[in-house]
C-alpha positions in Angstrom: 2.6 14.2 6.7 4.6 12.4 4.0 5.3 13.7 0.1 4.7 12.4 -3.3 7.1 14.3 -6.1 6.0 13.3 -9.5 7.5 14.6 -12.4 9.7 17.4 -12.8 7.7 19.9 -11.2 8.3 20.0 -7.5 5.3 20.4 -6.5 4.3 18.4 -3.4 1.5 16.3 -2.9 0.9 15.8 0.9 0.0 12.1 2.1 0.0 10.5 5.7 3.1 8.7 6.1 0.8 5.5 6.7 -1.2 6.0 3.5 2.1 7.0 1.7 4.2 3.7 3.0 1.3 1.5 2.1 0.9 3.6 -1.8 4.6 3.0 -2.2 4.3 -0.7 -2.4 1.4 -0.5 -5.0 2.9 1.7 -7.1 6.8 0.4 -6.9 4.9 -3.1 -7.7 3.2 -1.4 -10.9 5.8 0.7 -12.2 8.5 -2.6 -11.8 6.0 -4.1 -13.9 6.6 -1.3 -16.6 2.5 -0.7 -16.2 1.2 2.8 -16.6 -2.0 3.6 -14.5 -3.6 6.7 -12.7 -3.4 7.1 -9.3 -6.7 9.4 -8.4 -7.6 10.7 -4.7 -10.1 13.1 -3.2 -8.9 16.6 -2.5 -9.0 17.3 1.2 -11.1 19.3 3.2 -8.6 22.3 3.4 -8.6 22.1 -0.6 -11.4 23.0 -3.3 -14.1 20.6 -3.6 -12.9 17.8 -6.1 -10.5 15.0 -6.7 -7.3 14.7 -8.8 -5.6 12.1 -10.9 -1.9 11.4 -12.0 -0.8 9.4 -15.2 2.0 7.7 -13.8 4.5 6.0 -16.4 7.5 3.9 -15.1 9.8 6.7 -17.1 8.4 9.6 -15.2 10.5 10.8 -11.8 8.9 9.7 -8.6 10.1 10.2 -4.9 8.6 9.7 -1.6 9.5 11.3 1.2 8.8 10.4 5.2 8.1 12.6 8.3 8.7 10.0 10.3 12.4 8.2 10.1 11.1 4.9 11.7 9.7 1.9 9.0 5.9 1.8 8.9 4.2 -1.5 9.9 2.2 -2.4 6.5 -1.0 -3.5 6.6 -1.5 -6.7 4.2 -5.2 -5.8 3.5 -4.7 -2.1 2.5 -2.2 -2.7 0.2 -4.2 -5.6 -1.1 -7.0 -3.3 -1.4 -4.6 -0.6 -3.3 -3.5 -3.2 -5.6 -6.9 -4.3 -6.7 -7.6 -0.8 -7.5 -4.7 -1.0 -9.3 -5.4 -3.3 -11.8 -9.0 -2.0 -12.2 -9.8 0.2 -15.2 -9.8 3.4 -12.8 -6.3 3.0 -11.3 -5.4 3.5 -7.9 -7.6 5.1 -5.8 -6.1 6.5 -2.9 -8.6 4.6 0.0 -8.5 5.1 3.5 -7.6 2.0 6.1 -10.0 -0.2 7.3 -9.6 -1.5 10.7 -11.6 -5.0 10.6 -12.6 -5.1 14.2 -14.5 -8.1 14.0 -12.9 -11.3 15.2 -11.8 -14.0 13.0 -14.4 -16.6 12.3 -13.2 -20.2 13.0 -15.3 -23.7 12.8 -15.3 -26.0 15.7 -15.0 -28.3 13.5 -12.0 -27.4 11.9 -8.8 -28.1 13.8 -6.6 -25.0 13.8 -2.8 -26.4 13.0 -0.4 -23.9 14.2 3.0 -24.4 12.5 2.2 -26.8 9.7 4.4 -26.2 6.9 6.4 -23.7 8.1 10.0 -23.9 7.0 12.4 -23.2 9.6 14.2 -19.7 10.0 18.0 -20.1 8.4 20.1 -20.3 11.8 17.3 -21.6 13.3 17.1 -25.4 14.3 14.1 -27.4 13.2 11.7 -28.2 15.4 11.7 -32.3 16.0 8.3 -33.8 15.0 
């Protein structure tokens, strides 16, 4: 279990280091916009019934803490997802991952072209044609 510290008032707010890796990069993106925005997430089931919501402001302290020492592997579609919310009138909402366990659709039709336009690694030779 991961922290948020807003503000000066020390109080912890308790996230899953997952959720908290994959909120860090929506709301470093925001706040290096200067954009202000809430950030709003149900209370949990150990809490009383309700939800709460921050007003976070690129002036205002904000630090985030790991359990874990190891990087978390992001998920491109969850942070996608937080950043829509972002920029919705509601602000963030704190939304649990989504494992999309169907398989990617292709048409047989469509020739899949592995490699095309992919600019080679620096160090890396390129690849003869």
């Amino acid at each position: 279990m991961g922290t948020l510290y807003y503000g000066d008032s020390g109080t912890p707010i308790g996230i899953e280091d997952r959720a908290l890796a994959h909120l860090q990069v929506a709301l470093v993106t925001k706040l290096r916009r200067n954009e202000s925005f809430t950030l709003s997430w149900p209370h949990s089931e150990d809490q009383e019934r309700g939800r709460t919501a921050l007003w976070l402001h690129p002036a205002i302290p904000l630090r985030f803490v790991f359990d874990e020492s190891e990087r978390i592997e992001l998920s491109r579609e969850w942070v996608e997802r937080l950043m829509r919310s972002a920029n919705s009138t509601s602000g963030i909402e704190l939304v649990p991952e989504q494992l999309d366990s169907e398989p990617i659709r292709t048409d047989a039709e469509q020739p899949i072209q592995v490699g095309v336009d992919v600019q080679p690694v620096e160090g890396e030779p390129a690849e003869a044609s």
